[in-house]
N, C-alpha and C positions, 0 to 999 in steps of 0.2 A: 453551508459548510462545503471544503471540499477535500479530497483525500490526494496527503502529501505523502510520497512514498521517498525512501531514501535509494539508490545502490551501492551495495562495497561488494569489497571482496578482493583478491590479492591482485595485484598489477597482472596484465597479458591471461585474464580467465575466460575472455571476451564479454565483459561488463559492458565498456559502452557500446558493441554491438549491438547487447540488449537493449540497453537503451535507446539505440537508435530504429528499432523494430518498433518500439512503441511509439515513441514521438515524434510530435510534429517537427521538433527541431532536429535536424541533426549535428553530431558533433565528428570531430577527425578521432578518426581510433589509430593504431601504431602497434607496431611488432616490439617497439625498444620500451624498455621498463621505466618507468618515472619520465615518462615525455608527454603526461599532460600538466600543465600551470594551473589551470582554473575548475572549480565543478561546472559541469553540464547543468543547465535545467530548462526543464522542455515539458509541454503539457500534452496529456495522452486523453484523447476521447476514449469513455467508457461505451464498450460494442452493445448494444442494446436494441433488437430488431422490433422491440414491440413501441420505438417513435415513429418507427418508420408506417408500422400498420394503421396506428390511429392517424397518421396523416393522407393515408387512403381514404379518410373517413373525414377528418375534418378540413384538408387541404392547406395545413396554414402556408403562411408563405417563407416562414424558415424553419428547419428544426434544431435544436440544440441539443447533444448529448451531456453528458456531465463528462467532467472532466476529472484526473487524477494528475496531480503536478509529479514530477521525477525530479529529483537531483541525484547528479551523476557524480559522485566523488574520484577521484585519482586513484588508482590503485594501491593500497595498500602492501608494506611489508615486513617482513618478521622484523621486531625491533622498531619501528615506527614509530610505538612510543616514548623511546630512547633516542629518539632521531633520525633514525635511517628511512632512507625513499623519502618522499613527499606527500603519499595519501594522509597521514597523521595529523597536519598541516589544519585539511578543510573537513577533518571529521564537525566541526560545529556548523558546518553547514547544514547535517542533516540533525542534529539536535532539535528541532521545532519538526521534525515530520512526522506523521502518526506510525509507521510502519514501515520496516527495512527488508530490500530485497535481495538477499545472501546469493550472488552469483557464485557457483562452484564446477574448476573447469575437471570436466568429464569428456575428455577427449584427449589423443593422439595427435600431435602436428610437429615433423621435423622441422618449420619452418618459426614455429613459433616458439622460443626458448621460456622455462617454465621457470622462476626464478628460483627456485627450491632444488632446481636440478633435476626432478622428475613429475608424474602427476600421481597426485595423492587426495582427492578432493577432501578427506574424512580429516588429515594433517593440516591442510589449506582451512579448515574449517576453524578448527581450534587455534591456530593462529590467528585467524583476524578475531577470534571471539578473544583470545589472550591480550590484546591492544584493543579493545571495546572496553575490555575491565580493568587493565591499567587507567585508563581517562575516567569511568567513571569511580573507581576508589579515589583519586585524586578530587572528584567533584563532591564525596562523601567524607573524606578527611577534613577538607576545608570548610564544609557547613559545620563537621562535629565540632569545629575550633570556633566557629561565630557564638555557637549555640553555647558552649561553655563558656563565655565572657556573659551570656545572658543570663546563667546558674547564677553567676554571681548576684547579677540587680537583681535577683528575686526572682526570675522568670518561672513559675509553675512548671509550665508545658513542656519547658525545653529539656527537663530531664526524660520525663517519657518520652522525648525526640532523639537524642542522646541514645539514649537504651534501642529503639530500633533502628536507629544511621549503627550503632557500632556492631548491630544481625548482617546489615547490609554490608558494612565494610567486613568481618570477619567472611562472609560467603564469597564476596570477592578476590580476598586475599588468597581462599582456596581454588582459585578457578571456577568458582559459581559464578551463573549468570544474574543478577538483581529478579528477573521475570522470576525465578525460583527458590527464590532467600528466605525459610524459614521463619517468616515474619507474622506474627500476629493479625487477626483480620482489620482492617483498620489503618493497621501501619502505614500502610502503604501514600497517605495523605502525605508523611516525610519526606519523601522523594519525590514528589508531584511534580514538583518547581524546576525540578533540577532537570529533568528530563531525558533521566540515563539511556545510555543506548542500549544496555544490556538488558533493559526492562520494558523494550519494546517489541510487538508482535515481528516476529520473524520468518518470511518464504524466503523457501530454500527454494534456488534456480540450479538446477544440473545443466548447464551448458554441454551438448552431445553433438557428437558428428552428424552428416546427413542420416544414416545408414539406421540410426542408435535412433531415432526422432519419434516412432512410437512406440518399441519395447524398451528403452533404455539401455543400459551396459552394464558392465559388470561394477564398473565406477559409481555411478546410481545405485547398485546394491547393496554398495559397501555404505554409502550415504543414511541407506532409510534405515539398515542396521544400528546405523552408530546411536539416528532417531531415536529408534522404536517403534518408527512407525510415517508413512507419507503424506499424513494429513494438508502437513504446508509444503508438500516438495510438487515444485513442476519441471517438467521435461521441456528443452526446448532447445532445437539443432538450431541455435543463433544465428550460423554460416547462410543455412538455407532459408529462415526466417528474412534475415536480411535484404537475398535476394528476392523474396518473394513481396516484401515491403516495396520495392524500388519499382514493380510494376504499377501502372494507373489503368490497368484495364482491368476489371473487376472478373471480370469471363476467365482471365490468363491466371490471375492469383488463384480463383477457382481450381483450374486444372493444374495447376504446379504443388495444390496442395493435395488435390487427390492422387496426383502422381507420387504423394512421397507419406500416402496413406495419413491423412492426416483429412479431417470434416473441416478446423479452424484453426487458425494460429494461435500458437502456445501462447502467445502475450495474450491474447482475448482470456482464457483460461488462469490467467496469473493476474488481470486486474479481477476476473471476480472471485479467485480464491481471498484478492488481498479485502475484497469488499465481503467476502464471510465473515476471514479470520479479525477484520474490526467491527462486526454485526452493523453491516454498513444497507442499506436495502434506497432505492428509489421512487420517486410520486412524480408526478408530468402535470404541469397546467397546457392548458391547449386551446389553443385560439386561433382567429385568422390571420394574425399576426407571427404568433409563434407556437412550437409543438417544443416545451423545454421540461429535461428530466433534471430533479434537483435530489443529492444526497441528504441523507437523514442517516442518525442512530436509529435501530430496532427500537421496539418502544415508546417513541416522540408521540408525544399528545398531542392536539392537531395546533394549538397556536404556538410552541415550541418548534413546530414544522413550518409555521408557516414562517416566523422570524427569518429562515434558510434564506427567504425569498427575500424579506425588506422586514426592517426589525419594527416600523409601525404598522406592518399587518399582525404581527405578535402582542405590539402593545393594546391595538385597538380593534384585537377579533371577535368578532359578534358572532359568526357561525361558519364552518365549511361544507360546503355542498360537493358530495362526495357520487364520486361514479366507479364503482370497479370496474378494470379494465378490461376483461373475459365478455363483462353484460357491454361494455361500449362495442368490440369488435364482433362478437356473437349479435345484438338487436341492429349495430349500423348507425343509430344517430342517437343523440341528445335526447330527442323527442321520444324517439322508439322506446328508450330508456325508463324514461316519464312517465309514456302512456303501460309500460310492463310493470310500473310500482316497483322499480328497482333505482331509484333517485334518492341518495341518502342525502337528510339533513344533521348535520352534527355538530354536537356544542362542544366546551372546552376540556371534555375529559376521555374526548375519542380516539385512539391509539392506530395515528396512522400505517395503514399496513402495505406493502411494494406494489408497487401499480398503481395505487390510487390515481385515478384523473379528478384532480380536487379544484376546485373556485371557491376562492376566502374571501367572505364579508368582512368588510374592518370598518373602524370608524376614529378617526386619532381629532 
């Protein structure tokens, strides 16, 4: 599997800056409101130092990080889903992503006109959440309308479907978001399909000046307020991120981030919050060939994991031969391992856990 992230957030917040700090692609960003046509999408390596260690160790000859896909939408604006501007347009672009990342501009610029006419992150915020839940009440009216021609033939279920699409459409109608609709445990199957955007995990991005890059501003205050709390909010001076993206010398990124008090870049810190807040974790096969980290769910039993890789090592896994990764880098080799009685064999009800360096027996 691997982890699809959305970006919105209101035109000119410097959304696709963000984006273009993460990923390999880059797209043109613009000062003028509604002057992109198309979504960005662009694949982001997941920053992970410990492929880099076990390839001290095993030397393969590539490594591969995992990766988290980005789609970048258009900017978004008040009334969108009425028509106006063009973000509205390719919201279904991000409908299949696991996880949306809420760019909110937190900063001062006379050069960059703020469509709202001033900045307000906490106002920006509940505007694009108000056009999130326009489109998805609209995706919950018109299931309620399938589902009541099925009341008629007889359909059993489709009343108890009924009864929690119209929780989800009333929470709506009040400016609730779906993730929070008083719904019964369970309910939540009703909506599975449809794939609301208001019912998906949400990071907050503060986009902040250079200055603002590790304490934040008072913009960000106003943010975690409105919260409760910063669980999912990150900080991140886009402007200067950018620049520091556009070097290739690993030394200069180094020193341009310790010059602006910063250990790593914000976007490192906002792919692994988004890989918390989806209890997202990693396992590594490793060989001479290649040293590749693969996403999982928390949780995943080991032939459910290893499916991630090729779905007839799922079908046909006899056992995973399991190394944690601490005894791999602490003993130094395979063998080392072996001879410390720290060599796990494991059958199919083993509960892969982050770092595993795992090799799957199959048999199809």
């Amino acid at each position: 599997m691997s982890l699809n992230c959305g970006i919105i957030g209101l035109t000119n917040t410097g959304k696709t800056t963000i984006f273009n700090c993460m990923s390999n692609t880059k797209a043109q960003s613009s000062n003028y409101a509604f002057s992109a046509t198309k979504s960005n999408i662009g694949i982001v390596d997941v920053p992970d130092p410990r492929l880099y260690k076990l390839d001290d160790i095993v030397h393969s000859e590539k490594v591969v990080p995992a990766t988290v896909e980005i789609v970048d939408v258009p900017g978004l604006a008040k009334g969108a889903s009425e028509g106006e501007g063009v973000g509205n347009k390719f919201l279904a672009d991000i409908q299949q992503t696991d996880a949306l990342i809420h760019v909110l501009r937190c900063f001062d610029d006379d050069n960059l006109a703020h469509i709202e006419g001033s900045v307000d992150p906490v106002r920006d915020l509940e505007i694009v959440d108000f056009e999130l839940q326009v489109r998805d009440l609209d995706l919950v009216e018109r299931k309620i309308q399938r589902l009541e021609k099925l009341i008629k033939s007889g359909d059993k279920d489709a009343k108890r479907a009924i009864e929690a699409l119209q929780k989800y459409k009333n929470h709506l109608e009040n400016f609730g978001n779906a993730r929070t609709a008083p719904v019964a445990e369970g309910d939540e199957v009703y909506i599975r399909d449809m794939q609301l955007l208001t019912d998906k995990t949400v990071l907050y991005v503060c986009n902040v000046d250079d200055s603002s890059a590790v304490e934040g501003n008072d913009y960000v205050k106003s943010v975690i307020e409105y919260l409760g709390s910063d669980d999912n909010l990150i900080i991140v001076a886009g402007e200067l991120e950018a620049e520091i993206s556009e070097l290739d010398d690993e030394n200069d990124r180094k020193e341009f981030l310790s010059d602006a008090g910063l250990e790593e870049p914000g976007v490192n810190r906002l792919i692994r919050s988004a890989y918390n807040a989806l209890d997202l974790q990693s396992f590594f096969t490793a060989g001479p060939k290649e040293i590749k980290a693969w996403t999982i769910k928390k949780g995943m039993k080991a032939p459910e994991a290893s499916g991630v890789i090729h779905s007839d090592l799922e079908r046909g896994f006899i056992r995973a031969e399991v190394i944690k990764y601490d005894d791999y880098i602490s003993l130094g080799s395979e063998q080392s391992v072996k001879d410390a009685g720290k060599f796990h064999v494991e059958g199919k009800n083993y509960i892969v856990e982050d770092g595993d360096v795992m090799h799957i027996r199959f048999n199809v």
